[in-house]
C-alpha positions as CSV (number, residue, x, y, z in Angstrom):
1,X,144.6,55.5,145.1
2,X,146.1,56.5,148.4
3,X,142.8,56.5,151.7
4,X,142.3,60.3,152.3
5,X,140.5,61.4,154.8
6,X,138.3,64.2,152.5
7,X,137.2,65.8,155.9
8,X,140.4,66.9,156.9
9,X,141.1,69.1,153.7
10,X,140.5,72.4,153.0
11,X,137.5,73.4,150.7
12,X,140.1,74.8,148.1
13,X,142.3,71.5,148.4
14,X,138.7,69.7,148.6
15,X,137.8,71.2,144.9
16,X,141.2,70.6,143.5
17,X,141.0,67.1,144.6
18,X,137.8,66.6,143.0
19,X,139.5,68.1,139.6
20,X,142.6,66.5,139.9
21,X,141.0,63.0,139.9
22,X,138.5,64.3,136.9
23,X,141.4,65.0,135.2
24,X,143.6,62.0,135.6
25,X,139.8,60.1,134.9
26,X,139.6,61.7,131.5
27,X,143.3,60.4,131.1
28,X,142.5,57.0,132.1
29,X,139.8,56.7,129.8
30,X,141.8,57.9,126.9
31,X,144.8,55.1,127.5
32,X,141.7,52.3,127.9
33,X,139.8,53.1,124.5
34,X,143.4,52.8,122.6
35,X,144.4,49.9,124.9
36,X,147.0,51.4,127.0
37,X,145.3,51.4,130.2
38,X,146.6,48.4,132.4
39,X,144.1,48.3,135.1
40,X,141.2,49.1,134.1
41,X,139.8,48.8,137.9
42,X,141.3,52.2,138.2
43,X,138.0,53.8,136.3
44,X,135.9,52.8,139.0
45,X,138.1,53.5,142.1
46,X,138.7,56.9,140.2
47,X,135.0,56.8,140.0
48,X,134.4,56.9,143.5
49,X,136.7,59.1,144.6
50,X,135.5,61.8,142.9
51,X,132.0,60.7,144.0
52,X,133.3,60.9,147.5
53,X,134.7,64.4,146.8
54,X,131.6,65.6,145.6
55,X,129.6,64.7,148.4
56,X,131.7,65.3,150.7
57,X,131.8,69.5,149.0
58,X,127.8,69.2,149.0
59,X,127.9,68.1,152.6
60,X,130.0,71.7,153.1
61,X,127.7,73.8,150.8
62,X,124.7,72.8,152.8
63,X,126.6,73.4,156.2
64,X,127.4,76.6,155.1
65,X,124.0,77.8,153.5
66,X,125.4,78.3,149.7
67,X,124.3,76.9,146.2
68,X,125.0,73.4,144.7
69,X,128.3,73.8,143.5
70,X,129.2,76.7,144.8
71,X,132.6,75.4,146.2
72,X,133.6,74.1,142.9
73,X,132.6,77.3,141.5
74,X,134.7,79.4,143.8
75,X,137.6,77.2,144.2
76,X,138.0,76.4,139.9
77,X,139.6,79.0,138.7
78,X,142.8,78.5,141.1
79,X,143.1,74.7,139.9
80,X,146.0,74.0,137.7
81,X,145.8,70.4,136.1
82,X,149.5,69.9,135.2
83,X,149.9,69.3,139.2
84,X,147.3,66.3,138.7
85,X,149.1,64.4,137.2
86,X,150.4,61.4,138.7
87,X,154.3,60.7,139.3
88,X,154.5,57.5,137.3
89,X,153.3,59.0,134.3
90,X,156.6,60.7,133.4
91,X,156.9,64.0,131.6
92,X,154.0,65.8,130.7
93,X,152.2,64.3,127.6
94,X,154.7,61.3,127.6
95,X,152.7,58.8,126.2
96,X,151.4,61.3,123.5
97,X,154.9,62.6,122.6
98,X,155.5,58.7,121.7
99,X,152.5,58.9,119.3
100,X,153.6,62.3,117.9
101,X,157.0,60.5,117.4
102,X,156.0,57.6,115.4
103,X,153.6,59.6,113.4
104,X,156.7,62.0,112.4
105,X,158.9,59.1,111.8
106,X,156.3,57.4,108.9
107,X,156.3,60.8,106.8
């Protein structure tokens, strides 16, 4: 994970950080519980850097007066999650095109 400076960004690009990593997290954990995550010291950094993102939107919310979560709340519904992804996964759902594959090929 590239150092980003989560003070410099936008609420909006704040929030779509946050879901971006929650989404490449959710990812992650898939390829480790069927053994296709490498490093598995990316959970934790993934972890923490949505930890970092959340505190960082709290710090925000409290600045400016509103509700816990009220950021994320706002700033959801304009997140798209196939721009999450990261460039060296490939094409969208590549590893799980490769499962579809081989379960086609056995019938």
């Amino acid at each position: 994970m590239a150092s980003v400076d989560y003070g410099s960004l936008s609420d909006e690009q704040l929030v779509h950080t946050e879901l971006g990593f929650e989404h490449v997290l959710v990812q992650a954990r898939f390829r480790h519980y069927t053994n296709q995550l490498e490093d598995t010291a990316s959970l934790k950094k993934l972890r923490r850097d949505i930890a970092r993102c959340q505190t960082e939107a709290r710090r925000r919310e409290i600045e400016q007066g509103l509700g816990k979560n009220a950021l994320r709340d706002l700033h959801r519904s304009s997140f798209e999650a196939s721009a999450a992804t990261d460039a060296g996964e490939g094409e969208a759902g590549g590893f799980l095109a490769g499962i579809v594959d081989k379960i086609k090929s056995d019938d």
